[in-house]
N, C-alpha and C positions, 0 to 999 in steps of 0.2 A: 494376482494374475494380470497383466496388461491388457490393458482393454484395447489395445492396439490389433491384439487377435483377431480377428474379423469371426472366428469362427470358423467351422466347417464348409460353410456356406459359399466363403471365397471360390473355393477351387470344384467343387462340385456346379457351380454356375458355369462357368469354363467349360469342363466337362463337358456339362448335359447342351451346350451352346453347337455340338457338332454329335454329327454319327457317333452314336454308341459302338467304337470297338476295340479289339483289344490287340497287345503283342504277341499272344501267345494262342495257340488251338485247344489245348486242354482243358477237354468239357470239366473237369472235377476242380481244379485249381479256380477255375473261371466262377462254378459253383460256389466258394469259398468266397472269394472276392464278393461277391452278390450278396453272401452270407454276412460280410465284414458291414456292406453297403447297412444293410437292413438294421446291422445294431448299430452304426452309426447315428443313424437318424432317428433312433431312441433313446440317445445319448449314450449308449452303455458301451462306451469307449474301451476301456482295458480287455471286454470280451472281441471287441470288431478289433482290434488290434491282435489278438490271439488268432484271428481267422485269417489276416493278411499274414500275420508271418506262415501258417500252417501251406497259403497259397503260392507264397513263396516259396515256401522247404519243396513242396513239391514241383512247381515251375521257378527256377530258378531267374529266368529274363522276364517274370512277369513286369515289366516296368509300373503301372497303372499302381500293382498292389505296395510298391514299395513309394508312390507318391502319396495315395492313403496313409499308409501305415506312418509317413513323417509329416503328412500334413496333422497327423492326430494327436501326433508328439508334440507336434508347435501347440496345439488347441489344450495340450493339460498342461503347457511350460515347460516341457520337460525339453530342449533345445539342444543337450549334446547329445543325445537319442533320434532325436529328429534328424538331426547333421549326420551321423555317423550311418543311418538308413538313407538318406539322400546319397551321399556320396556314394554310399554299393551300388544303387541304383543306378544311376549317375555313370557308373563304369560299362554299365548293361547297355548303354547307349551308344552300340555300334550296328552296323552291317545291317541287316532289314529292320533294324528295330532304331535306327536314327531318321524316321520321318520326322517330317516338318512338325507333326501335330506333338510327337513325341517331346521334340526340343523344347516345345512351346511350354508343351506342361511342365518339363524340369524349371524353363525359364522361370515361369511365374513362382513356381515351389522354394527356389533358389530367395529369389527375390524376395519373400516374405520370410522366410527365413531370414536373411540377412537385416532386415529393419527389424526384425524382432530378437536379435542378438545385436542390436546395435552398429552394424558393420554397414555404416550407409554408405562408404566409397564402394562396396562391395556390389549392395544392393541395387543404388546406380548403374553402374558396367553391366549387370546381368541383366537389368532390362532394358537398357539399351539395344543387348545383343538380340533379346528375346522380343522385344515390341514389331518387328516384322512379323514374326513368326503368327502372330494371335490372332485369331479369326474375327471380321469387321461387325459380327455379330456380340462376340463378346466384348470390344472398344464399347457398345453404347451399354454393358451395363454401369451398375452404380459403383461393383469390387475396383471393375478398368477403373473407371474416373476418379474414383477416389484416389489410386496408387498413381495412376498418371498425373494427379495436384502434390500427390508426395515428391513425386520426380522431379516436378516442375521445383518444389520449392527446395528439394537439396541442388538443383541446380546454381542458386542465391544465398546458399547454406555454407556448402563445402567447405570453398577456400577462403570464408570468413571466422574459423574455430579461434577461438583466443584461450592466450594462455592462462591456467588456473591452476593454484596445487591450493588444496583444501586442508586445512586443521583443525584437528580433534581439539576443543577445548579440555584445558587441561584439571585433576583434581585441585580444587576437590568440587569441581561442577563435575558431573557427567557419573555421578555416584550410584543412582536410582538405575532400576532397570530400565524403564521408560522414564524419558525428559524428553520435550519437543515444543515446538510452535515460540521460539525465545522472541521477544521484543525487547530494547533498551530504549532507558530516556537518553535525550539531545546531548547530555553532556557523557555519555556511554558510562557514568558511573554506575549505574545501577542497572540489572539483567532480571528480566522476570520470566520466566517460565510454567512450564505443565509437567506436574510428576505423578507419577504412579508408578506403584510398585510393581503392580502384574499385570496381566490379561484376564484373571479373572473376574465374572462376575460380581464379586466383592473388593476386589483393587479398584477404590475410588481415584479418583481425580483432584488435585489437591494446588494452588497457585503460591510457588517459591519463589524466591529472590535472594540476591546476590549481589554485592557490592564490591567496586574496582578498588583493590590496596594502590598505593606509592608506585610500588614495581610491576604493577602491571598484573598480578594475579588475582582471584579473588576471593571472598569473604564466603565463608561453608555457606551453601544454602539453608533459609530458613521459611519457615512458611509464613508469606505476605502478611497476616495479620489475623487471630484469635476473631476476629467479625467477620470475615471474610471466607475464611478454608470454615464448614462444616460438614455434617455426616453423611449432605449428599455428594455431588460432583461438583465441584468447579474447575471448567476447563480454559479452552484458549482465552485468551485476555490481550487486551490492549490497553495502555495507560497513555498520558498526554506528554508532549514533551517535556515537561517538568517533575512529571509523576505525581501530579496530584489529582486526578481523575482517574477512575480504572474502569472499565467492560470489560465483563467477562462473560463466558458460556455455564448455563448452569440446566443439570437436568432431571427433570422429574421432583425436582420441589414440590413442596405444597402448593405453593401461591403461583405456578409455573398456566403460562396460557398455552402451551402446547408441552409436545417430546424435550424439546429442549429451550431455554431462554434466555435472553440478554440481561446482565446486571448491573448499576453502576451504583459505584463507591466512591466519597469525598475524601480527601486527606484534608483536614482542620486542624489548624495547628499542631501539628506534625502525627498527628491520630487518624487512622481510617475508622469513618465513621459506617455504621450499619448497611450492608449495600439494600437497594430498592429495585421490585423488579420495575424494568425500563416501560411497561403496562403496554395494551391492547394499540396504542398508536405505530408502537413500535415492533412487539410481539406478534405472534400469531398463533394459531392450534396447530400448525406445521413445527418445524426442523426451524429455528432460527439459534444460528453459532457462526463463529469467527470474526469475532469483530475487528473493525480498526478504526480507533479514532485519527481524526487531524490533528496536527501537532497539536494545537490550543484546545481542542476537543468539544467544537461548532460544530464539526459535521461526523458523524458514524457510518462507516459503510459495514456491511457483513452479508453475509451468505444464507439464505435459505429456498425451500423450497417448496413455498406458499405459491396458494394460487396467485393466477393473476403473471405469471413469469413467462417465460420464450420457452420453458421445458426444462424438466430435471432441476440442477440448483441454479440459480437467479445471484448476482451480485442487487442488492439493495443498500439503500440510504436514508438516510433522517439527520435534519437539521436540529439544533440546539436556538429556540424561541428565548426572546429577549426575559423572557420570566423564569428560564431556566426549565422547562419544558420541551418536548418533544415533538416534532410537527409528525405528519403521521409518513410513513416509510413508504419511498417511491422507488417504484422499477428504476436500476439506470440505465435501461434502454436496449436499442437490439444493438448496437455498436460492439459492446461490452459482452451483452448477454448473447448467449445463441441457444437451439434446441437442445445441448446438450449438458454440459457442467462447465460451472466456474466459482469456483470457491476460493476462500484464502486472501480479499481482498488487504494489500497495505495502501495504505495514503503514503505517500513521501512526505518527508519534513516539511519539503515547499510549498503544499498542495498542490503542486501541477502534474505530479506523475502517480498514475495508480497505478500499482503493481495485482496481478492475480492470477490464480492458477484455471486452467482449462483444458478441456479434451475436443470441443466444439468449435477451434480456430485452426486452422492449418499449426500443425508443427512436426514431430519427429514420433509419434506417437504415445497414447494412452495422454496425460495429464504432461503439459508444459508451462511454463511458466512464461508470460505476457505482460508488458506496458503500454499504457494508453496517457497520453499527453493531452492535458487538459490545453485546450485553444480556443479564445473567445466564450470562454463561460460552456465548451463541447467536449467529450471526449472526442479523441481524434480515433482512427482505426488501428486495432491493438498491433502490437510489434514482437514477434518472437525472439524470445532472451539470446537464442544461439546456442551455439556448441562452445563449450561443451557442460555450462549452466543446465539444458537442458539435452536429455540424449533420449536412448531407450527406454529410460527407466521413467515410473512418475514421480513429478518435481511438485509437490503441492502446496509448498510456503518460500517467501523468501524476506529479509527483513535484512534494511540498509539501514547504516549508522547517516546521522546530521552530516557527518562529516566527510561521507560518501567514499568511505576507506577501507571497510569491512560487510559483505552479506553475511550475515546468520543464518542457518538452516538448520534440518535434523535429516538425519540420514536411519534408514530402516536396517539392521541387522541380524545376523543369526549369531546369540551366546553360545559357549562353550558347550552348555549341558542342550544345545538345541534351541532352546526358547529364545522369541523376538527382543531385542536391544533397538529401543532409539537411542541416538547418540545425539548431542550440540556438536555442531563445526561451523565452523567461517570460512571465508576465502576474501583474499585481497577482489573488491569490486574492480572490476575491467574500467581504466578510462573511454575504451571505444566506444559504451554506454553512453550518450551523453541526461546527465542527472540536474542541466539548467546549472543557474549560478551559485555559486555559495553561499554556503550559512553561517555567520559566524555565531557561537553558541554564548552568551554571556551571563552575566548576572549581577544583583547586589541584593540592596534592601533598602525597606520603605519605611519612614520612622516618622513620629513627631516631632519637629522641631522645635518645639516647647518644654516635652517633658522628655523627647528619645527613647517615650515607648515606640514597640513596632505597629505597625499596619494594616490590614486586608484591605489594600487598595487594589484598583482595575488598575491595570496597565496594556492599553491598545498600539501598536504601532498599524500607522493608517499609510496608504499610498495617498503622496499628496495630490497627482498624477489626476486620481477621478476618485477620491476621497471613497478606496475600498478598506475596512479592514483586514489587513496581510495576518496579526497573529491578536491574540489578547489572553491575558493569563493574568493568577491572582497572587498578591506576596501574599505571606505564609502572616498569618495575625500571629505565630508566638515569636518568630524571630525576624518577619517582616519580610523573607527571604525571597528573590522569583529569580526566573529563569526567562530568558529571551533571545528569539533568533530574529537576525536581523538578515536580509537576504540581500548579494550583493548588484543592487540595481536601482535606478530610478530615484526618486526622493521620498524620503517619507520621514513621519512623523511620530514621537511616542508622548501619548498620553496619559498621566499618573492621576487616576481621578477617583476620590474616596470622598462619598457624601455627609457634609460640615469641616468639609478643607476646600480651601483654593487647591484649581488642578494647577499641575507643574507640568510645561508644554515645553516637549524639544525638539530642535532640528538635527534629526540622523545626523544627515551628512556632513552639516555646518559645525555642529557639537563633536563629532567624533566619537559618538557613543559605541562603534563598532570596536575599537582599538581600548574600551573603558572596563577590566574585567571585575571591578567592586564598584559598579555605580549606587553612590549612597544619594537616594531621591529623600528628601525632606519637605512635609508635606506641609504647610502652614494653617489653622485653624482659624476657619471665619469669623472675622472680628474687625469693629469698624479701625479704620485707615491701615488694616493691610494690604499690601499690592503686589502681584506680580507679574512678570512679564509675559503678553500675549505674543507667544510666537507662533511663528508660520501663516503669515495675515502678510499678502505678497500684492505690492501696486509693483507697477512700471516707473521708468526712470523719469524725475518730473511727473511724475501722473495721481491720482488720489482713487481712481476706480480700482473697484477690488478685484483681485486675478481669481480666477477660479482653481488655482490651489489652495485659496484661503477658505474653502467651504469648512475643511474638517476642522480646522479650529473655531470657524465661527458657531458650527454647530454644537459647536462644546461648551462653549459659551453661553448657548440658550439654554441648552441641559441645567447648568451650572446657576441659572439665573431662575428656572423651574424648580430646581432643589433646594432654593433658598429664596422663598416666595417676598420674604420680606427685607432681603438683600438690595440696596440700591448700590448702583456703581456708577464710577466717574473715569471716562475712557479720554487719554490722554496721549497724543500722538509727538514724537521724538524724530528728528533730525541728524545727519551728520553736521558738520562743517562746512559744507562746500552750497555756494551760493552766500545772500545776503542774509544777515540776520531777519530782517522785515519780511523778506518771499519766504524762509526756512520759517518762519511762525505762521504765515498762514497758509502753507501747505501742511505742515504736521496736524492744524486744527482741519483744513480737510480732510484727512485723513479719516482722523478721527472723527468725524463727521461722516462716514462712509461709514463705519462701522455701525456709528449709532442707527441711520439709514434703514439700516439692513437688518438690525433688532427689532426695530419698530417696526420694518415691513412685515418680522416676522412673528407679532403680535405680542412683544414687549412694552407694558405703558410707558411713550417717550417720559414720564417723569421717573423712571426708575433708571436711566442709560442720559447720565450729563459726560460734557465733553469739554475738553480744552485742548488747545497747542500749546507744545513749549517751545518747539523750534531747537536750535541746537542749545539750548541755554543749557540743561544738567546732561552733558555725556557721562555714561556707567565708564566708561575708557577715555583716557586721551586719542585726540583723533589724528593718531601720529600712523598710523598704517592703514590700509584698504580695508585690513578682517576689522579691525578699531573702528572704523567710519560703520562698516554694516552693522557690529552691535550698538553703535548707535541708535540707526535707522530700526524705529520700533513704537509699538502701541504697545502700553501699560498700563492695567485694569484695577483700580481701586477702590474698596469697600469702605461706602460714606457713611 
C-alpha cells in the first residue's frame, strides 16, 4: 500500500475546518453517513463503506457520501473504485449543490487521487483550479502544506521526464520466483543477487550469481559459494569492485547482535573464505541490512534502524581501519537522514555520488529514489531521480554499472496463479544525470620477477593533487590478478606495494596506464644492489625543493624503509641533457639531497639514506624527444 495515502485523515481535516453541513435534507440518509463516519474512525472500512453507499441508494445527490465512500477506496488502494465513485459524484455537482465548499472538496478528492494513481499533470491542473476554493483555515494545516510542497515541486518536475524503456533481463536469470536487490562488479562480468523461492515462512533467502558470456547473455545462476548460502537467510549483499570482498544481510543466526546482521566474506585465492559477523562496532540489537560497499571496500554504508538516528531507518556508515578492522558506525547526518525512511543506500564506483531510497525528502510519493553529491569531504542536499525513474509507485533500490550505461533494479509483480514475482530489469541510465567523470575499468597481474609466481600485493592509486587515496585493492595471490579504476581527472599515482619486494611506482597519466588493459606489474625482491625508479617525486624547473605532489611517494618510501628495518639505501638523482654537464651533476645530487632531507626529517637514521648525482651521464632513453628528456629526469633508490 503507498504510503503516499495520507490516510482518512487528509480529508476529514478539510471537513471538520468549516460548518458541518450537508447537500442534502434527509434526516435518514444523513443518519447513514454519520453511521459511515463512526466506523470510519474505527477503521472498519468495508462496513463505513456499506453505509455510504446505502446513503447514497437512498439520496441519490448526497455529494459528501460519495467523497467518503472514494476517499476510503484510495485509503484500502483500491483506485478504480475510488475513480469511478468520484466521477458519479462528480456529475452530482450541479445547480444548488455546486457551492464553493462543494467544488472544494471534489478539488482536494480529485487531486489526491490523481497523485495516487500517478497522473501528476492531472493532479497539478486540479489544484490549481481548486486552491482558490479551500478555506484559509485549512492552508495552515500540515495535509495543505504537505500537498502545496508536492505542487510546488511538480512544478520543477513535469517538463523534465526523460526517456526510459526498461528490460526484463533475459533466461536464464530471472528464473526464481523472487530475485532482487542485483549488484555487479566494475567490469559488469559478474551479477549477484537475492533469491528465494517464496514468501513463505520457510523460503529462505539464499546469495546467487551469474556470469557475462562473449555475446552478452548469461551464465545459469549459481549459489555464491557453499561458506556463504546456509540454512539461515542471507540476503541483500554488496561486493567490492573487483568481487573480492562481499557484505551481506544475514538474519537470526546464532552469533547475530540483533534481528538482523552485516556479514563479510574474503575471496583468497580465488575461494570465499568463511564469512564473520561484522561484530558490535558495527552491528546492533536493531535491524541492520542493505549494505553497500565503496568500490575498493574502505567505507560500508547500510541501513538501519538503531537508536541514535533522525527516525524510522537511518542511512549509516563505517570505515575499514588500517588493520582491517572496523571503526565503530556513524550517523550520516540530518542532510541524508530525515524523520522518516531511507534505506537502500549505493556508493557509486567514484565515491562521490550516494545513491538511496527515501520517503522523508520531497518527491512523487511513498519511497523515491535520491542522490547526494559528495563536496569537500559533505554530502550536498539530496536530488530527486525524476520521472519517470521515480513516479507513484515505490522505488527502493537502484544499482549503476562503472560504466554509467545501465541501472539495475527489481520490479514487484503479480504471477499467473496470483502470488508476488520480483523480477531483474535494467534501463539505459539517462545522461541528463550527471555521474562525474569516467572510469575507466582495467586490469592485469602481479608476479615475481624472479620466479613468475603470482602475488597478493596492495595496489593504491593516490591523487597526487593532496596525496588522498582514490581506490586500493588486492591481486589475487593464486593468479596474481586485480582490477582497477582509474577516474578521468587530475594526476595520480599507482602504487604496487608487497612487503619484502621493492614497491613499483607509476605515473597515471605520464605511463598511460588508463589505455593498458593487461598491465603485467613485476615486483622485484629485496636484495642488496636492486634499484628502482622513484617516481612521482616533482621539483620545478631548475629547482631542487620538493613539490608537494611528491608527499605520496615520499611516504611510501618510509613505509618501505620501516618494513625493511635493516634495509639501507642509496638515493641517486638523474638529469636530462639540457644544461652543462658540471650544473646537471650538482643539481641532480641536490636533488637527491632533498629527498634524503626529508627522510631524516622524518626520523630515518641519516646513515641508512646515502646519496649521489649522476647528472645526465646514464639516460634509461636517448634524449632525442621532450617525453625522452622527462624519463630521464628522475630519482632512483638503491639497495646497499
Amino acid at each position: 500500500m503507498r504510503r503516499f495515502l495520507l490516510g482518512i485523515t487528509f480529508f476529514f481535516v478539510f471537513s471538520l475546518s468549516q460548518a458541518q453541513t450537508y447537500s442534502i435534507i434527509d434526516g435518514k440518509a444523513i443518519k447513514l453517513y454519520q453511521e459511515g463516519e463512526e466506523l470510519t474512525l474505527s477503521r472498519q472500512y468495508d462496513m463505513a463503506i456499506a453505509k455510504y453507499k446505502a446513503a447514497i441508494n437512498r439520496e441519490a445527490s448526497f455529494l459528501e457520501a460519495y467523497i467518503k465512500m472514494s476517499q476510503l477506496y484510495i485509503t484500502q488502494g483500491k483506485l478504480d473504485q475510488a475513480e469511478e465513485v468520484a466521477l458519479v459524484g462528480k456529475k452530482r455537482l450541479a445547480g444548488k449543490n455546486a457551492t464553493l465548499k462543494n467544488k472544494a472538496d471534489f478539488g482536494w478528492l480529485f487531486t489526491n487521487l490523481y497523485m495516487a494513481q500517478g497522473r501528476f499533470q492531472e493532479a497539478y491542473e486540479t489544484f490549481q483550479e481548486a486552491d482558490p476554493l479551500f478555506d484559509e483555515s485549512f492552508k495552515k494545516s500540515m495535509y495543505y502544506v504537505q500537498m502545496k510542497a508536492s505542487m510546488d515541486f511538480l512544478t520543477a518536475q513535469l517538463d523534465k521526464s526523460m526517456a526510459i524503456e526498461k528490460e526484463k533481463l533475459e533466461d536464464p536469470l530471472n528464473n526464481f520466483q523472487l530475485q532482487y536487490f542485483p549488484v555487479l562488479t566494475a567490469d559488469g562480468e559478474q551479477i549477484l543477487f537475492t533469491k528465494r523461492d517464496g514468501t513463505g515462512n520457510y523460503d529462505k533467502e539464499d546469495i546467487y550469481t551469474s556470469y557475462a558470456e562473449p555475446d552478452g547473455s548469461w551464465t545459469k545462476p549459481v549459489s555464491i559459494a557453499q561458506t556463504i548460502n546456509s540454512q539461515y537467510n542471507e540476503g541483500t549483499c554488496s561486493v567490492t569492485a573487483d568481487g573480492n570482498i562481499l557484505i551481506y544481510t544475514s538474519c537470526d543466526a546464532p552469533d547475530s547482535q540483533g534481528s538482523c546482521d552485516l556479514y563479510i566474506a574474503y575471496k583468497v585465492n580465488g575461494n570465499w573464505q568463511r564469512p564473520k559477523n561484522m561484530g558490535k562496532e558495527v552491528n546492533s540489537r536493531s535491524w541492520d541490512s542493505q549494505p553497500s560497499l565503496s568500490a575498493d571496500g574502505r567505507i560500508l554504508f547500510f541501513s538501519s534502524n538503531r537508536r541514535g538516528g533522525y527516525g524510522g531507518n537511518d542511512i549509516w556508515y563505517s570505515v575499514r581501519q588500517s588493520d582491517g578492522s572496523w571503526a565503530e558506525a556513524k550517523n550520516l547526518g540530518s542532510v541524508v537522514n530525515t524523520a522518516k525512511d531511507e534505506i537502500s543506500p549505493f556508493m557509486f564506483f567514484n565515491n562521490e555520488i550516494l545513491f538511496f531510497a527515501s520517503d522523508g525528502h520531497q518527491g512523487f510519493g511513498g519511497m523515491d529514489i535520491f542522490l547526494s553529491r559528495v563536496k569537500n569531504g559533505e554530502f550536498s542536499e539530496p536530488e530527486n531521480l525524476g520521472l519517470p525513474i521515480n513516479d507513484h509507485l515505490d522505488q527502493v533500490a537502484l544499482f549503476i554499472t562503472a560504466q554509467k550505461d545501465y541501472a539495475y533494479f527489481t520490479e514487484l509483480t503479480s504471477g499467473d496463479n496470483g502470488n508476488d514475482r520480483s523480477i531483474l530489469y535494467r534501463f539505459r541510465f539517462p545522461q541528463e544525470i550527471y555521474l562525474g567523470e569516467n572510469l575507466t575499468v582495467t586490469g592485469g597481474k602481479v608476479f615475481n620477477e624472479k620466479t613468475g609466481e603470482p602475488i597478493d600485493a596492495t595496489l593504491s592509486l593516490v591523487s597526487l593533487t593532496n596525496d588522498s587515496t582514490l581506490y586500493e585493492f588486492k591481486s589475487d595471490g593464486k593468479n596474481g590478478e586485480f582490477m582497477m579504476l582509474y577516474p578521468n581527472k587530475g594526476i595520480s599515482g599507482l602504487y604496487v606495494e608487497k612487503k619484502g619486494f621493492l614497491p613499483k611506482i607509476y605515473n597515471v597519466e605520464r605511463d598511460k596506464l588508463q589505455n593498458v588493459k593487461d598491465l603485467n606489474v613485476e615486483l622485484v625482491p629485496v636484495a642488496s644492489g636492486e634499484e628502482f625508479v622513484f617516481e612521482n617525486i616533482f621539483f620545478d624547473f631548475d629547482k631542487y625543493e620538493l613539490k608537494p605532489q611528491s608527499m605520496s611517494s615520499l611516504k611510501r618510501l618510509i613505509k618501505f624503509l620501516v618494513e625493511n628495518p635493516n634495509v639501507n639505501i642509496l638515493i641517486t638523482g638523474h638529469t636530462d641533457n639540457v644544461g652543462s654537464p658540471g650544473y646537471n651533476l650538482q643539481l641532480s645530487l641536490q636533488r637527491a639531497e632533498s629527498v634524503q632531507q626529508y627522510l631524516i626529517e622524518a626520523g630515518m637514521h641519516p646513515g641508512r639514506v646515502m646519496v649521489e648525482g649522476k647528472g645526465d651521464k646514464e639516460p634509461v632513453v636517448p634524449n632525442t624527444t621532450a617525453e625522452n628528456q622527462a624519463l630521464n629526469r628522475r630519482i632512483t633508490i638503491k639497495v646497499l
